[in-house]
C-alpha positions as CSV (number, residue, x, y, z in Angstrom):
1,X,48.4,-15.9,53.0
2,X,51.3,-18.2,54.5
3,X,53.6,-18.2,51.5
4,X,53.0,-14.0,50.6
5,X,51.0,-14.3,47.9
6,X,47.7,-11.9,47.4
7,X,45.1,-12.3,45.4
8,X,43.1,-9.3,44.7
9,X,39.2,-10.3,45.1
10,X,36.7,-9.2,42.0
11,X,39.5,-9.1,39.6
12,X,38.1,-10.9,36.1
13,X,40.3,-13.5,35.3
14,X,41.7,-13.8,31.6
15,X,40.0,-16.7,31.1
16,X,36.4,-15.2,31.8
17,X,37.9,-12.4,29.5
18,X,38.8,-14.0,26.7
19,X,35.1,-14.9,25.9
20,X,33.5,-11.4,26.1
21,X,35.8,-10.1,23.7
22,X,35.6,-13.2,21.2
23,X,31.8,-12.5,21.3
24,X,32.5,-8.7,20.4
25,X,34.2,-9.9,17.8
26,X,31.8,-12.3,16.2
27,X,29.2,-9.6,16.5
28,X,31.0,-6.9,15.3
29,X,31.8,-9.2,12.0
30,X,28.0,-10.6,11.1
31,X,27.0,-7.5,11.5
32,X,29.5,-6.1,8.3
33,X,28.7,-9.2,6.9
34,X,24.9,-8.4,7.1
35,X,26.2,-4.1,5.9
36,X,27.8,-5.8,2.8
37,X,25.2,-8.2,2.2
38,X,22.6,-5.7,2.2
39,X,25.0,-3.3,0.3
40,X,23.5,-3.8,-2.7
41,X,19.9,-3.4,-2.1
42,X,20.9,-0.1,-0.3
43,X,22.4,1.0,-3.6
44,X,19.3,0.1,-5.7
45,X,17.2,1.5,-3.2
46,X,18.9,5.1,-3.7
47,X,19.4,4.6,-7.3
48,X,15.7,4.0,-7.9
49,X,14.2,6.1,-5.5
50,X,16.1,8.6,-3.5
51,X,18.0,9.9,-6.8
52,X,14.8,10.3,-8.9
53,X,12.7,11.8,-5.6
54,X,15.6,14.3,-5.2
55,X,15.7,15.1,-9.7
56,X,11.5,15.5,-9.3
57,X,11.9,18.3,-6.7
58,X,14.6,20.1,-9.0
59,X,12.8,19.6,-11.9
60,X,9.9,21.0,-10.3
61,X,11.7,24.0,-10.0
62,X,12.0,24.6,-13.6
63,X,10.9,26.4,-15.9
64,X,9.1,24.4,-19.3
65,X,12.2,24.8,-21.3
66,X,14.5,23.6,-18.1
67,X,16.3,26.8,-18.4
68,X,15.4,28.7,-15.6
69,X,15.2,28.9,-11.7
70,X,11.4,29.1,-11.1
71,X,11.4,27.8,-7.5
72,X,7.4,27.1,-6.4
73,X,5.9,28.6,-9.6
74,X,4.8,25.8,-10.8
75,X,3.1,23.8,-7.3
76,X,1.2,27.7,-7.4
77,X,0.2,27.5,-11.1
78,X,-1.5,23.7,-10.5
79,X,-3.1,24.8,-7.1
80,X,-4.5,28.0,-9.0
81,X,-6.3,25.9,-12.0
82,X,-9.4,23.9,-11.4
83,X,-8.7,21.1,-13.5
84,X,-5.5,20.0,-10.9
85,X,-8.5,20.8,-7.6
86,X,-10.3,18.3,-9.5
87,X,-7.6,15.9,-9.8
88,X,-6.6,16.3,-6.1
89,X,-10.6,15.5,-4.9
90,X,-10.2,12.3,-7.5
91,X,-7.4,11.1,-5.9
92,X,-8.0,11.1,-2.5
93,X,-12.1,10.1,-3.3
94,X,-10.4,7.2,-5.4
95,X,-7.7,6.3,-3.0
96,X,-9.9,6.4,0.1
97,X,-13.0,4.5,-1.1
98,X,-10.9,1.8,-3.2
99,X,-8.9,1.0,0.1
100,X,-12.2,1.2,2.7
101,X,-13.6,-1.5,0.2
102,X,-10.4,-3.8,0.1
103,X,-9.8,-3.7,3.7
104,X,-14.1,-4.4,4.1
105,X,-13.9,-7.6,1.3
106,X,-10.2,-8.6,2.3
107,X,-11.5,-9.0,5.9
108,X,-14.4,-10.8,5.2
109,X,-13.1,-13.4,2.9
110,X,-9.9,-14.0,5.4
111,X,-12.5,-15.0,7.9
112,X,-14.0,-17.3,5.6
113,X,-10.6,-18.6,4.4
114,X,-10.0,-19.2,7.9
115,X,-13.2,-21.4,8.9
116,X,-12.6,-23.8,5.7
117,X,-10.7,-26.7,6.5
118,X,-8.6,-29.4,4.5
119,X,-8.0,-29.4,1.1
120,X,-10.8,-27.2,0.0
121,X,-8.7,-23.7,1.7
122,X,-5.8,-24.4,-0.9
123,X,-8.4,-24.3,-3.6
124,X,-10.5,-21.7,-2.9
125,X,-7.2,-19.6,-1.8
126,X,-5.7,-20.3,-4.9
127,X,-8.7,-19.2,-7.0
128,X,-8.9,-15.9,-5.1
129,X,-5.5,-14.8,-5.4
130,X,-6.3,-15.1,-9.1
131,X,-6.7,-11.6,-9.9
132,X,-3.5,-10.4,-7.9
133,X,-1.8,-12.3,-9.8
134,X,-3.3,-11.8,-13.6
135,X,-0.9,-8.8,-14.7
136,X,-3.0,-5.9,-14.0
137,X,-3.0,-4.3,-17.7
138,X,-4.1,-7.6,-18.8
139,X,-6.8,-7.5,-16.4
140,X,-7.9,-3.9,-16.9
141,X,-8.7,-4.3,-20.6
142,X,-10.9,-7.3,-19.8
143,X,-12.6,-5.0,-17.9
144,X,-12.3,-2.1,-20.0
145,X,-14.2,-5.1,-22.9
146,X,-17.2,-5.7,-19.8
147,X,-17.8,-1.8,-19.8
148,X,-17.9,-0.9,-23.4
149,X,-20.9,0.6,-24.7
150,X,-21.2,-1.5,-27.6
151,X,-19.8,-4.6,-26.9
152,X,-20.6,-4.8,-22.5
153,X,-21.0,-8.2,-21.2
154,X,-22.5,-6.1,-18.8
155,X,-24.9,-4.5,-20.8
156,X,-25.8,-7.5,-22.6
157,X,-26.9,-9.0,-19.6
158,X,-29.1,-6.0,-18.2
159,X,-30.8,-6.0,-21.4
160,X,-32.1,-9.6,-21.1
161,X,-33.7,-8.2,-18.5
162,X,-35.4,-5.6,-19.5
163,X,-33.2,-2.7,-18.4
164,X,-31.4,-0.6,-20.5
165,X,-28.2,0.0,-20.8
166,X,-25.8,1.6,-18.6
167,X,-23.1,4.2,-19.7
168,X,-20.4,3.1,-16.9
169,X,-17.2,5.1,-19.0
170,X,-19.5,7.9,-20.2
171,X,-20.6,9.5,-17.2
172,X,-18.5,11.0,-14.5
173,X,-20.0,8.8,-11.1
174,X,-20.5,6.0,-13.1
175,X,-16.5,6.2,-14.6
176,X,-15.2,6.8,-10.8
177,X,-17.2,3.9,-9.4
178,X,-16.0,2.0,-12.4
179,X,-12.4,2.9,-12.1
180,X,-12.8,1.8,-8.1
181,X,-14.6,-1.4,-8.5
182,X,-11.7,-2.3,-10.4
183,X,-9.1,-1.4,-8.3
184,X,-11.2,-3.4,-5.3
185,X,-11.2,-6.5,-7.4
186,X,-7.3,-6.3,-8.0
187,X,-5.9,-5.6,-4.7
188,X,-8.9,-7.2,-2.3
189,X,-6.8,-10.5,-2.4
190,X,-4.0,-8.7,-1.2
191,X,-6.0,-7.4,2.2
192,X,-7.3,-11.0,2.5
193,X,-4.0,-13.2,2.2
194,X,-2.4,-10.5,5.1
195,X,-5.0,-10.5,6.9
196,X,-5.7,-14.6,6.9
197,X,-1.7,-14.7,7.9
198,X,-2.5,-12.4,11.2
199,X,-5.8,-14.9,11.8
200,X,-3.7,-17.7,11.8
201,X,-1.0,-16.0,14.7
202,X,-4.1,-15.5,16.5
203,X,-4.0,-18.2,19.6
204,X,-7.1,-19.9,19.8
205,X,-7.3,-20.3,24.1
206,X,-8.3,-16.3,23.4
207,X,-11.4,-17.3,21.8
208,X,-11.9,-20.5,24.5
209,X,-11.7,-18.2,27.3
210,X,-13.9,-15.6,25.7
211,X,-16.6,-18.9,24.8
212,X,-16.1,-20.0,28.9
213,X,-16.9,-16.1,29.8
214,X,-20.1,-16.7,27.5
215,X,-19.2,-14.2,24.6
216,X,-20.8,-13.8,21.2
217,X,-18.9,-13.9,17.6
218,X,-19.2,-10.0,17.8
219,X,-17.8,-9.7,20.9
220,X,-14.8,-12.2,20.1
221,X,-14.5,-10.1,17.1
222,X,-14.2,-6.9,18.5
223,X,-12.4,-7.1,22.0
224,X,-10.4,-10.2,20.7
225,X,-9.3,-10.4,16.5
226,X,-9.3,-6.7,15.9
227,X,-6.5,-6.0,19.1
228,X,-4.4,-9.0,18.0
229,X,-4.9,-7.6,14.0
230,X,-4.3,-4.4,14.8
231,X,-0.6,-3.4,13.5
232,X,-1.3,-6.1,10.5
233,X,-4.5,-3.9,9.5
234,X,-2.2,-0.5,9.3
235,X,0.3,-1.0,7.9
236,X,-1.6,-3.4,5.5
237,X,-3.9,0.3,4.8
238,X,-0.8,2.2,4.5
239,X,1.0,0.4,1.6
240,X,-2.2,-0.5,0.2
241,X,-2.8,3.6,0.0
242,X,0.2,4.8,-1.1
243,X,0.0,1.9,-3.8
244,X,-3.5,3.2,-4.8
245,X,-2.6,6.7,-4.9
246,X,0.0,6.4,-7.3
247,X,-2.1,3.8,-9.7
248,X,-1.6,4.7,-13.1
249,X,-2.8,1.4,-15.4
250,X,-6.4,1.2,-14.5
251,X,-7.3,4.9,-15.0
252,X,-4.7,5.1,-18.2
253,X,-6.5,2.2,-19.7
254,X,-10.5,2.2,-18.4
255,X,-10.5,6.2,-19.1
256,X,-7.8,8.0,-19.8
257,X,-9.2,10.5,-17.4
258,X,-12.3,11.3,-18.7
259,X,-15.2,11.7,-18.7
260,X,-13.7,15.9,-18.9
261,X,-11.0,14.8,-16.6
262,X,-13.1,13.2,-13.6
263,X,-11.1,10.5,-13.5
264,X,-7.4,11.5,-13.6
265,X,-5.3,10.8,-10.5
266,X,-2.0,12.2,-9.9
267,X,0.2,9.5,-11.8
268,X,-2.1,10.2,-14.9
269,X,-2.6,13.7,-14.7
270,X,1.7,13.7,-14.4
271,X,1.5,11.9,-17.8
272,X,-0.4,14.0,-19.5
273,X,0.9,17.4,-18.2
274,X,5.0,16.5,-18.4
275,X,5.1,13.7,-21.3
276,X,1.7,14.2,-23.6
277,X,1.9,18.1,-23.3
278,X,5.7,18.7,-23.2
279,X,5.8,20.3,-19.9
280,X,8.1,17.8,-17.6
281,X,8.5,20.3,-14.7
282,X,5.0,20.7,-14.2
283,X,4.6,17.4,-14.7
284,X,7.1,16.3,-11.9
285,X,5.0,19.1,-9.9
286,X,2.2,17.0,-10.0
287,X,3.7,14.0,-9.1
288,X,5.3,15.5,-5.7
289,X,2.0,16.5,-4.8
290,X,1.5,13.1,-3.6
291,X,4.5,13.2,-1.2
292,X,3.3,15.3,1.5
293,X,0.2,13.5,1.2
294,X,1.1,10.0,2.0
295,X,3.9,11.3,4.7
296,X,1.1,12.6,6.9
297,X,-0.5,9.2,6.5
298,X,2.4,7.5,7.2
299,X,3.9,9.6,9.8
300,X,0.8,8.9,12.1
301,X,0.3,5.3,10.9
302,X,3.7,4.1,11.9
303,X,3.8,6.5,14.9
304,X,0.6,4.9,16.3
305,X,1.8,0.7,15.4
306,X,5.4,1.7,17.4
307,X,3.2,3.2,20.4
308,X,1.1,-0.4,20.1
309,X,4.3,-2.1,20.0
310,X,5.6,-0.4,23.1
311,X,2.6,-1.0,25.0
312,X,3.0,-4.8,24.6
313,X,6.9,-5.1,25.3
């Protein structure tokens, strides 16, 4: 230039600076403001569950008068006894169907929550979120009154018609189905009040179009709800199952395991092994039996809803 100045092109200025590094900044303190907020949830989170996971495992490896080293003695002594092969086929029978049957029911009355308009939804969704929110030990012994032998509601009501009576607790089929239809009517509302929440996110030009193109309900339903549900449903399954494979009140109360220990599901069978007999590490032996279990489950669950989520960023 005339007067021997240079100006050096591309440089960043320090004013163009200045706001970059003030945005650093402001990032780099919400996010230790969100670190301490969340601080202390992180510490009840270990102190709850990562501590107690990580005492199980050694307990486990125990000896019954917690004196010893016995390293996987005890998982081999459960595996080896027929009474703990019985209580592994309860469980996952029990967690399975009760789940299948929540997912079925929850669906169902979600779509029916979802075609009732006005004032009548809020009533009818209130009355069905009824018995997820009765505590479920109150519950279970109003049950555990409908299926007693000499007092059933149940019973009562078969006999007026002529049919004898029906030994639901005394049998072992009739006590599993017993145990499950319970469970289903506890956590059924839970399926359906998720479920009605991803109906609602739904757009409804994706149903419009599909009318225009001529498609039926079942069509809409399948190529159309169940895509757009699809993440909601598992992950919906997979808390619901790890939920329902370590239920403890229904069983505890309805049956206490029995009829000859038909009934007992990990949580139970736990009880009675480690508190009720004395022996806490095979107790806690029990219990971890449910953690490989529900990591499979989970591991593929979560792996498939982040593929889904990649294939739609």
């Amino acid at each position: 230039m005339a007067d021997g100045s240079t100006m050096v092109v591309g440089a960043p200025s320090a004013a163009s600076t200045r706001p970059t590094g003030s945005m650093k900044m402001l990032a780099r303190r919400r996010s230790m403001a969100a670190l301490a907020l969340c601080a202390p949830l992180i510490l009840l989170i270990v102190c709850l569950k990562v501590y107690p996971t990580f005492y199980a495992v050694y307990l486990a490896m125990l000896d019954r008068r917690m004196n010893n080293f016995v390293g996987l003695d005890n998982f081999a002594f459960m595996l080896s006894r027929p009474s703990f092969q019985l209580v592994i086929f309860q469980s996952v029978f029990f967690a399975v169907t009760a789940v299948i049957l929540k997912a079925f029911f929850g669906f169902v009355l979600a779509h029916l929550m979802h075609n009732i308009r006005g004032r009548n939804e809020r009533v009818w969704r209130g009355l069905l979120l009824v018995p997820w929110v009765i505590p479920l030990a109150l519950s279970t012994l109003t049950w555990w009154w409908l299926f007693d032998p000499s007092y059933s509601a149940f019973n009562w009501t078969l006999n007026a018609l002529g049919i004898e009576d029906i030994a639901f607790l005394g049998s072992t089929w009739s006590a599993r189905f017993s145990v499950i239809a319970v469970n289903v009517w506890y956590g059924a509302p839970f399926f359906m009040i998720m479920y009605l929440a991803a109906l609602k996110s739904v757009p409804d030009q994706l149903y419009e179009a599909a009318a225009i193109d001529g498609a039926n309900a079942w069509q809409k339903l399948v190529f159309i709800t169940l895509p757009m549900m699809r993440n909601i449903i598992l992950i919906t399954v997979l808390y619901s199952l790890i939920v329902t494979f370590a239920d403890f009140d229904i069983v505890r109360i309805l049956t206490n395991g029995g009829p000859q220990d038909s009934t007992h599901l990990f949580a139970t069978y736990a009880f009675t092994v480690g508190i009720q007999s004395g022996n806490i590490p095979r107790g806690a032996a029990v219990s971890l039996f449910m953690f490989p279990i529900l990591a499979t489950l989970a591991f593929f669950v979560l792996r498939d809803v982040m593929k889904r989520n990649k294939e739609l960023s």
